[in-house]
C-alpha positions in Angstrom: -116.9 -30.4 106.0 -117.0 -26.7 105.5 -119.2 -24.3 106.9 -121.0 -21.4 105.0 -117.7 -19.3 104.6 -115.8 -22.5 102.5 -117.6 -21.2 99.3 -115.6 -17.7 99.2 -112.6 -19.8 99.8 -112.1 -19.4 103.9 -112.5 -22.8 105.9 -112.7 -22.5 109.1 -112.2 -26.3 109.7 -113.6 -26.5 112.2 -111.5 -23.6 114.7 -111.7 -20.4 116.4 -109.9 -17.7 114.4 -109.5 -14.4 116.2 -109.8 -12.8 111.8 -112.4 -13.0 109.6 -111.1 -13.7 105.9 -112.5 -12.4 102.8 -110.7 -14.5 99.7 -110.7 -12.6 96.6 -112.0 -9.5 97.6 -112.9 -6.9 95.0 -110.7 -4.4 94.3 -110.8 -0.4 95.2 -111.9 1.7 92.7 -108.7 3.5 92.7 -106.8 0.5 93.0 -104.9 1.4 96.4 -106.4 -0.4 99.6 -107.1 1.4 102.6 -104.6 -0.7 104.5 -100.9 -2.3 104.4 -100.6 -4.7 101.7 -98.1 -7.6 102.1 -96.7 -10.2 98.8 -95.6 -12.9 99.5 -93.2 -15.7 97.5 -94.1 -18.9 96.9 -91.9 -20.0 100.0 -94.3 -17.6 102.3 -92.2 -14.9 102.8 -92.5 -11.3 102.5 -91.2 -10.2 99.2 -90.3 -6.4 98.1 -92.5 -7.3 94.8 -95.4 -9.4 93.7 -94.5 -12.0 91.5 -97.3 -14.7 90.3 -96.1 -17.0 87.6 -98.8 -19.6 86.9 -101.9 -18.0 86.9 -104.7 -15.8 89.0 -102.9 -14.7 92.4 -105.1 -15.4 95.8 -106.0 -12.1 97.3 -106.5 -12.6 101.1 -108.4 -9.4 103.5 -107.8 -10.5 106.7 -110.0 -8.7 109.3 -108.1 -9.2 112.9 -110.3 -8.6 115.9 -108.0 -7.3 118.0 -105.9 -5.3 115.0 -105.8 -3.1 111.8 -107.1 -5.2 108.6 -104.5 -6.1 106.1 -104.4 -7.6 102.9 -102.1 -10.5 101.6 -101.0 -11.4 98.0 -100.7 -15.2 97.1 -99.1 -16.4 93.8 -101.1 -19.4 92.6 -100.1 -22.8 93.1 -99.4 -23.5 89.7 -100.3 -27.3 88.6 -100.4 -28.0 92.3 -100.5 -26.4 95.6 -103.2 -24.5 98.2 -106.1 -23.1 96.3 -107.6 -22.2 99.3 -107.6 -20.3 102.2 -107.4 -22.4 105.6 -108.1 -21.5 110.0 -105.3 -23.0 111.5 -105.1 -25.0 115.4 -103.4 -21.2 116.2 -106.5 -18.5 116.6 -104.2 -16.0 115.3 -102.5 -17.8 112.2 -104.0 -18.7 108.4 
């Protein structure tokens, strides 16, 4: 049930987003992004600090049409949880 975008992690299922996503995006070459860069706890809050326990973090560029981009920091589920990146009913949430 995804579209074309499911295989870099983003499903759309089957909504409207006012964002484009890019999971996992590469890196800059000099390791600071041109934009504000959010971490957030297992709990989905903000935190001062990155923190990812259990594995690979999910790195999130989210690409607001009617905004600046912004990229989000996701500590991995661990032996369960979200390995993914989902559209919401809301146009404007992940």
């Amino acid at each position: 049930m995804c579209d074309v975008t499911c295989s870099s992690g983003f499903d759309r299922q089957g909504f409207a987003p006012t964002y484009e996503i890019e999971s996992d995006p590469e890196f800059p070459a000099d390791g600071a992004w041109p934009c504000p860069v959010f971490a957030f706890d297992r709990d989905g809050r903000v935190g001062p600090e990155f923190v990812s326990r259990w594995g690979a973090p999910r790195i999130v560029r989210v690409l607001p049409a009617a905004s600046s981009e912004w990229v989000g920091m996701f500590p991995s589920g661990g032996l369960s949880g979200v390995s993914g990146v989902f559209a919401t009913p809301s146009s404007e949430r992940v």
